[in-house]
N, C-alpha and C positions, 0 to 999 in steps of 0.2 A: 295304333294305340300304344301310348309308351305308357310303361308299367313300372313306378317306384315303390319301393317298397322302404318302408320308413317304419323305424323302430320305436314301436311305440311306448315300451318299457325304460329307452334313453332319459336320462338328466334328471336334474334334482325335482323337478315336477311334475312326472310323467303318473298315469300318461293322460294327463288332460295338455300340459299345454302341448306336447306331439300331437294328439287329436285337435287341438283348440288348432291348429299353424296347418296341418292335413284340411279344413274345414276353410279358411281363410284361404287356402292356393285354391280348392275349386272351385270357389266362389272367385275370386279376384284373378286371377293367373290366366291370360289367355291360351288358346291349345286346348289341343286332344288327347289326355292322358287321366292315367288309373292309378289309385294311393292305395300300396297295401299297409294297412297297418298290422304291423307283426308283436304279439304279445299275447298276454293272458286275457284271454277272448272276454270273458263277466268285466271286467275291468275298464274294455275298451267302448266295452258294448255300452256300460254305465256314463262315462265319458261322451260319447257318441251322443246320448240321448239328450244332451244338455245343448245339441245342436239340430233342431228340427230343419231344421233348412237347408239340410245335405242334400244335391241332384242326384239323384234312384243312376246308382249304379258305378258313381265314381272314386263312392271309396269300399274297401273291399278288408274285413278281416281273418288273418291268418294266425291259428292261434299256435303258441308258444308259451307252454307254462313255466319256464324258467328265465331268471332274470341273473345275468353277470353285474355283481355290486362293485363300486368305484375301488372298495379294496380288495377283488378281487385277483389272483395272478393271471394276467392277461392270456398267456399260451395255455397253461392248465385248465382256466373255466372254459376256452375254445374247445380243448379235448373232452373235458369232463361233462360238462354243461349242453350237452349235444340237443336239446329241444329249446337253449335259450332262446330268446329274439333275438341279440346278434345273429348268431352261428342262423339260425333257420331263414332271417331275412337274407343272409349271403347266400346260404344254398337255394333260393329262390332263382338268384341271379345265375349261377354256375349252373344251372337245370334249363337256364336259357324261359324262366318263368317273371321271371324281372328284368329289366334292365340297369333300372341303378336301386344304389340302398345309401341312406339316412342313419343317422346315428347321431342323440345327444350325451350316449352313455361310456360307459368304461374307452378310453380312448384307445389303450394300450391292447383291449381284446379287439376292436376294431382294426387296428393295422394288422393283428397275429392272425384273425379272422381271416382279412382280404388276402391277405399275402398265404396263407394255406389255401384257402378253399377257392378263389380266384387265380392265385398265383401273378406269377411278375409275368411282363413280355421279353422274348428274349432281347440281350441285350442291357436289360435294366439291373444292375446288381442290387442296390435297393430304392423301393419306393419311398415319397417321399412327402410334407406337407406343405400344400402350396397356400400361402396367409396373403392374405388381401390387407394394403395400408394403405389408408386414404392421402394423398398429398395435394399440392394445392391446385392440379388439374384431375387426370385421369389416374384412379390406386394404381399399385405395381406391386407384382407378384413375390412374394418374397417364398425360395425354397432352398433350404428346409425348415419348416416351421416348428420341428419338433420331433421328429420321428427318429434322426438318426445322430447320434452323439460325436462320436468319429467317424471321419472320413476321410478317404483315400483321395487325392487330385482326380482318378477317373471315377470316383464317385460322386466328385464336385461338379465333372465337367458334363456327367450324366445329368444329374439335375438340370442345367444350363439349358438341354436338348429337350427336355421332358415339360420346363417353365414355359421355354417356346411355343408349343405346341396350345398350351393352355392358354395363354398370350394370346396369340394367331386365331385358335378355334372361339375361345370363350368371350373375350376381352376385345377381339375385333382389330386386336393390333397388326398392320398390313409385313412389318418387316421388325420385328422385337425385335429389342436392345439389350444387351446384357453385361450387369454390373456384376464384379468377385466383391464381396465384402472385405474388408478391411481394414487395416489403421494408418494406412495412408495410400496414396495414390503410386507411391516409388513400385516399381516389379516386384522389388524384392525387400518388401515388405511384409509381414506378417510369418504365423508357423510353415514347416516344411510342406505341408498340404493347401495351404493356400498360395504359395510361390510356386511349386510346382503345380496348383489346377491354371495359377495365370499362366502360365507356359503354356498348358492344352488348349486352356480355350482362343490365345491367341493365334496357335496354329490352327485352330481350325477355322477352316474357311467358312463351312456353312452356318456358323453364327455372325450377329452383329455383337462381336463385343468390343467393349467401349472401354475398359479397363476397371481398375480396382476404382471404388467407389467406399469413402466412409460412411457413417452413421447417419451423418448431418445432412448427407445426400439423398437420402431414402426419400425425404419427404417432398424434394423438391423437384420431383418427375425427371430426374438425373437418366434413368432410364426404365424398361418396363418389365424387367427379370433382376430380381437380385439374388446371387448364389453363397449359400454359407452352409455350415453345418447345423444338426439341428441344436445344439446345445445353444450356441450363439440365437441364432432366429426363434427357438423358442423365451430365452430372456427379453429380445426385442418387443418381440409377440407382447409376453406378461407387460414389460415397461412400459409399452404404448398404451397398451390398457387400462392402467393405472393414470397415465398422464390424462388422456382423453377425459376420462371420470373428475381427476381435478380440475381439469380446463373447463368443465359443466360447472360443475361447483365453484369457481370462482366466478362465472362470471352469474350464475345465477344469483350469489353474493352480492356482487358490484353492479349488476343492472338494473334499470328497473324495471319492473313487473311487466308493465307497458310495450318496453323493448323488446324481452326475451319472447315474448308471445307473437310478434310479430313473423310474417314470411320470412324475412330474411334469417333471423336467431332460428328458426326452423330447417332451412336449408342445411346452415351449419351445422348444428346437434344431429343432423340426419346423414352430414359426412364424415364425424367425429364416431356414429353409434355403429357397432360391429354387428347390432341384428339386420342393418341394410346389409351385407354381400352375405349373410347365411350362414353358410357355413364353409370351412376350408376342405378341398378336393386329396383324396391320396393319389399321387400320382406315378403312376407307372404298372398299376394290376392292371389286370385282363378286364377290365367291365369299369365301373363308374361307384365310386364310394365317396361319399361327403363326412366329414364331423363339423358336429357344429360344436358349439361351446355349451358343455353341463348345465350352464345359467339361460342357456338360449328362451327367450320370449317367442311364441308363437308368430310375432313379422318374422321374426327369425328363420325359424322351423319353415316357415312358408315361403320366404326369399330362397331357401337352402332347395325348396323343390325347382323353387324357379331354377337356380342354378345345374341341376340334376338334370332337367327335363335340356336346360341349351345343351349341355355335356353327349345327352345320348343324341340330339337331332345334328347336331355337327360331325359326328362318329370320333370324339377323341380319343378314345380307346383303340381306335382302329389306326386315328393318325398317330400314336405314339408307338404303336407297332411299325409303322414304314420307318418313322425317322430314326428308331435305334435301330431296325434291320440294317440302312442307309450309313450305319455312323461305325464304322469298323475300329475304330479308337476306344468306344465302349464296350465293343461285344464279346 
């Protein structure tokens, strides 16, 4: 039995739509697995009740009376906040009571979370967010989504090994590719930490890289890793987001009714919408941690289980531990 536990005090709606997305995966979501919901127990329990048709046994409450608010200081409410539902659904994990954890809340105490009370694998200097962008075949992992502002070329090239892995385990990709982000394709292109990670990752052998790779190319299945910092990949992240929501709105403007409701306008609006891939993975702690987006919609919440429940049955935690053992250029 795999055991999530999912924060049910996350995002701007909690926690009905965490409970509403908890309620949706055990009903829809094939498998053998247990939902803990972690929060202020009266709350969940009220929530809960608005859903009779839960299976006796698959979802499970943990209670935690404290809740870390969106402005709160990420590291401090981790210290301070010690019965939050962040902090208590990690220490689930870390007690070996969980295997992954959920979060639509504080982003910032999320990664301060995992990376205390989880901690990194060795090898990994920092973890990182791996963002799913839809293109015109299979998404491709873009990391870092946001987590780390600067970074160092063997920081860059960590990420590179770590997208892999997630690639390979999650995504199904047999031999990932991997793009350095940039502003053109020349080597020596771009700041002193992107010329020198394209130096690492060309010498390393055991990646597929394909070289620098622009903007323009994200979208066009160029390859199935793309590596930046998170300052950059998180602006991408926002800007994509913004575009996609126009791209609706335009054309739900200029079509008619008729058309948009059809299978196919469906299809699209379903490769364009970010509650299909859940939520984004941290990559490189000790165990399995998702965030999904503040605004997440319970497909959302419940896709992001989905993604959690592949994460723990492929052991990616365990494969990201071999490959930076394995990568002596990192460690």
């Amino acid at each position: 039995m795999i055991r999530i536990a999912l924060d049910a005090m996350g995002g701007d709606s909690a926690p009905e739509i965490p409970v509403a997305g908890a309620v949706q995966a055990v009903l829809e979501l094939p498998g053998s697995y247990e939902i803990q919901l972690v929060g202020r127990r009266a709350e969940i329990e009220a929530a809960l009740a608005r859903h009779p048709d839960v299976p006796e046994g698959r979802i499970t409450i943990v209670d935690a009376p404290d809740v870390i608010e969106m402005g709160d200081k990420p590291l401090a409410a981790i210290r301070g906040k010690r019965k939050s539902s962040i902090r208590v659904a990690l220490e689930l994990q870390k007690a070996g009571e969980s295997d992954a954890f959920i979060s639509a809340g504080n982003t910032g105490a999320v990664m301060a979370g995992s990376t205390l009370l989880l901690g990194l694998h060795e090898g990994v200097q920092r973890t990182a967010i791996g963002a799913l962008f839809p293109t015109r075949s299979d998404p491709v992992l873009v990391v870092d989504g946001g987590a780390n502002i600067d970074c160092s070329p063997r920081e860059l090239m960590g990420f590179a090994h770590i997208g892999v892995v997630y690639a390979r385990d999650v995504l199904g990709r047999e031999n990932p590719t991997v793009g350095l982000l940039n502003i053109g394709e020349e080597k020596d292109k771009g700041n002193q930490a992107v010329v020198g990670a394209h130096e690492l990752l060309k010498a390393d052998k055991r990646l597929n890289f394909v070289g620098n790779v622009e903007g323009r190319d994200i979208l066009g299945s160029e390859c199935d890793v793309v590596v930046c910092d998170g300052f950059v990949g998180n602006v991408l992240l926002k800007f994509y987001e913004t575009v996609a929501h126009l791209f609706g709105d335009l054309l739900k403007r200029e079509i008619e009714p008729e058309v948009l409701e059809s299978k196919a306008m469906g299809r699209v609006f379903r490769v364009l919408d970010y509650a299909e891939y859940g939520g984004a993975p941290l990559l490189g702690v000790r165990g399995v941690a998702i965030i999904c987006h503040g605004r997440s919609p319970a497909r959302a919440i419940k896709n992001a289980i989905g993604v959690a429940v592949q994460a723990v049955k492929v052991h990616l935690s365990q494969h990201i531990a071999a490959e930076m053992a394995g990568d002596e250029a990192v460690a």
